[in-house]
C-alpha positions as CSV (number, residue, x, y, z in Angstrom):
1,X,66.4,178.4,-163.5
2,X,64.7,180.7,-166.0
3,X,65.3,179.4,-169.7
4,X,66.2,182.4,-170.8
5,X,68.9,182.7,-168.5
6,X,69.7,179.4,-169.9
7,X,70.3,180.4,-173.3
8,X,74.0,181.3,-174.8
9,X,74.6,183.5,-177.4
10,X,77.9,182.3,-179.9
11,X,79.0,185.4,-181.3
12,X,81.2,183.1,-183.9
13,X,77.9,181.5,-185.2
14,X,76.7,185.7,-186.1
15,X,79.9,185.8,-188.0
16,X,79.6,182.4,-189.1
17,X,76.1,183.1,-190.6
18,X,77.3,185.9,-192.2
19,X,79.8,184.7,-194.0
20,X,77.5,182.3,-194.8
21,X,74.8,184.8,-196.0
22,X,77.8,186.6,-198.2
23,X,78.4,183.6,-200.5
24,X,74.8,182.9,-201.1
25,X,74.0,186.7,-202.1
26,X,77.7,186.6,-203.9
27,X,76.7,183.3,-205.6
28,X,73.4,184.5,-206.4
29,X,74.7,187.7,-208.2
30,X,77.3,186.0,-210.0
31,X,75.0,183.2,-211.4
32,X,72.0,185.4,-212.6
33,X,73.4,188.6,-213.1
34,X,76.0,187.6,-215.5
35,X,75.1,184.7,-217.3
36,X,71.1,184.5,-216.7
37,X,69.5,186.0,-219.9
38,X,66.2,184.9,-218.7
39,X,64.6,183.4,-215.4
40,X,62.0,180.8,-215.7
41,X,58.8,181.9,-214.8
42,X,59.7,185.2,-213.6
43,X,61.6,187.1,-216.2
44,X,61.2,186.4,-219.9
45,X,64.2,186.7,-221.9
46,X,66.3,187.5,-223.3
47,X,67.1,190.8,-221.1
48,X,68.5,193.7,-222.7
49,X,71.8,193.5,-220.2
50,X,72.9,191.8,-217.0
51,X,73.3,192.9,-214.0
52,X,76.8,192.1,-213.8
53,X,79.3,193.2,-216.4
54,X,80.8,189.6,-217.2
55,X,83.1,190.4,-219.6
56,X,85.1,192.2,-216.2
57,X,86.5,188.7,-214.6
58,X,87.6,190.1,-211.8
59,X,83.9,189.5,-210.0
60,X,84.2,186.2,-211.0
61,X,87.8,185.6,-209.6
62,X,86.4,184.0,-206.0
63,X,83.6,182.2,-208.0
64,X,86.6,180.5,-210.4
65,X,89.0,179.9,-206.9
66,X,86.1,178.0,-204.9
67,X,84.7,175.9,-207.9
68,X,88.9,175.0,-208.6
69,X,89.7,174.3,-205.4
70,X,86.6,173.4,-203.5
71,X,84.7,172.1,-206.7
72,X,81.5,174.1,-205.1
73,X,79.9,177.6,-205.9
74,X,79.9,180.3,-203.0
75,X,75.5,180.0,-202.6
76,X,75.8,176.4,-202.3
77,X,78.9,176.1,-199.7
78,X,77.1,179.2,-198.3
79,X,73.7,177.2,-197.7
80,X,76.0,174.6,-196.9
81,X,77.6,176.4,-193.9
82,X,73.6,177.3,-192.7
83,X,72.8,173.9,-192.9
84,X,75.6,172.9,-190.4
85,X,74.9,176.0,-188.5
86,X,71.3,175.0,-187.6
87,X,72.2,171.5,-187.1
88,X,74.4,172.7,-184.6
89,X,71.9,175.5,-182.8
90,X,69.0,173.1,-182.8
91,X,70.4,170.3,-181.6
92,X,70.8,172.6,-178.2
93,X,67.4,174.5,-178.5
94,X,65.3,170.6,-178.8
95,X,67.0,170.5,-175.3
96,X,65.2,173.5,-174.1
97,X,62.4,173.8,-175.6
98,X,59.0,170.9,-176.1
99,X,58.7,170.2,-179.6
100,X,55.7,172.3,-179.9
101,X,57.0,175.1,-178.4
102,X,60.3,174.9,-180.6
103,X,57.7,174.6,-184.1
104,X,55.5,177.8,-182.9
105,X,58.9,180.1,-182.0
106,X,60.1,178.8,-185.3
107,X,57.1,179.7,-187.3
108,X,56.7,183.1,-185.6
109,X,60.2,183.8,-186.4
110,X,60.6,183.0,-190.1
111,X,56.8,183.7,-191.6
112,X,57.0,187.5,-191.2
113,X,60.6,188.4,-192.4
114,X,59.6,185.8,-195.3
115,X,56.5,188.3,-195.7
116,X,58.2,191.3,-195.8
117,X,61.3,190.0,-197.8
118,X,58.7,188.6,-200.5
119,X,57.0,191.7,-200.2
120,X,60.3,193.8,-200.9
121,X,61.6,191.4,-203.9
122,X,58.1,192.2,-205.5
123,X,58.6,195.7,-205.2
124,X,62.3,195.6,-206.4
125,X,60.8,193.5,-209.5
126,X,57.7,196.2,-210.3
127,X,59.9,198.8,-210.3
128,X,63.0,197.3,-212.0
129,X,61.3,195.3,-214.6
130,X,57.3,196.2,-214.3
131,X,56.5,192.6,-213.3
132,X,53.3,192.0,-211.1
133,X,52.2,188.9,-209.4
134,X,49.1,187.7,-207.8
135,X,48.5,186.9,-204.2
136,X,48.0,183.3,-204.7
137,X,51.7,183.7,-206.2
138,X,52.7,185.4,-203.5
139,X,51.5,182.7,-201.5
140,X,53.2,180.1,-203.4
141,X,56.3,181.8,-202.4
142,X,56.1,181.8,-198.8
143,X,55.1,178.4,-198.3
144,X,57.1,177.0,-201.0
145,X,54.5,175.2,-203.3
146,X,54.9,175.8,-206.9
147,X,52.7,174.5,-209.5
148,X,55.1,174.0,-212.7
């Protein structure tokens, strides 16, 4: 049988990932936008506003209910639920797929939306804040090696 034909698609794991997704941007928002007066490295402080109007608590209502009941943040119980996600979906594509095969569809699925989504927050950062960055910074950023 063809592997393709093989292959299941859980519609609950696209909501799942979502949701997932959600609470990371959510967290994300809520932690730099409204309390982030600078960003190491990136933006030197301190900034002139934040993103997020602070001093309205009703963003930071679901932020307040997870950390009290769930002592977590939304990005980290969001990167949480990924990292179960993948556990999950992996564990059924090693069954599939060789390991090299598995490595190259991996690689050739991340590295160009990590392009272009590096590519994008460099444009959203020119033209928010006039910041520019050098290509060997760029490439820092999408293999994740970072010279402090």
């Amino acid at each position: 049988m063809d592997k393709k034909l093989q292959t299941r698609h859980y519609q609950f794991l696209d909501l799942f990932r979502l949701f997932a997704m959600l609470l990371v941007m959510w967290g994300h928002i809520i932690g730099a936008g409204a309390y982030a007066t600078e960003i190491f490295n990136v933006i030197q402080g301190p900034l002139d506003k934040p993103m997020v109007n602070a001093t309205g608590l009703l963003l930071l209502k679901p932020e307040q209910w997870l950390y009290n009941i769930f002592h977590t943040q939304a990005a980290v119980l969001g990167v949480v639920m990924f990292f179960m996600c993948t556990g999950y979906l992996v564990a059924g594509m090693l069954e599939r797929y060789k390991p090299s095969e598995f490595l190259v569809n991996r690689v050739l699925r991340i590295i160009p939306t990590l392009v272009v989504c590096t590519a994008i927050n460099g444009l959203i950062l020119f033209f928010s804040q006039g910041l520019t960055f050098s290509p060997a910074e760029y490439l820092s950023t999408i293999f994740m090696y970072y010279q402090w």
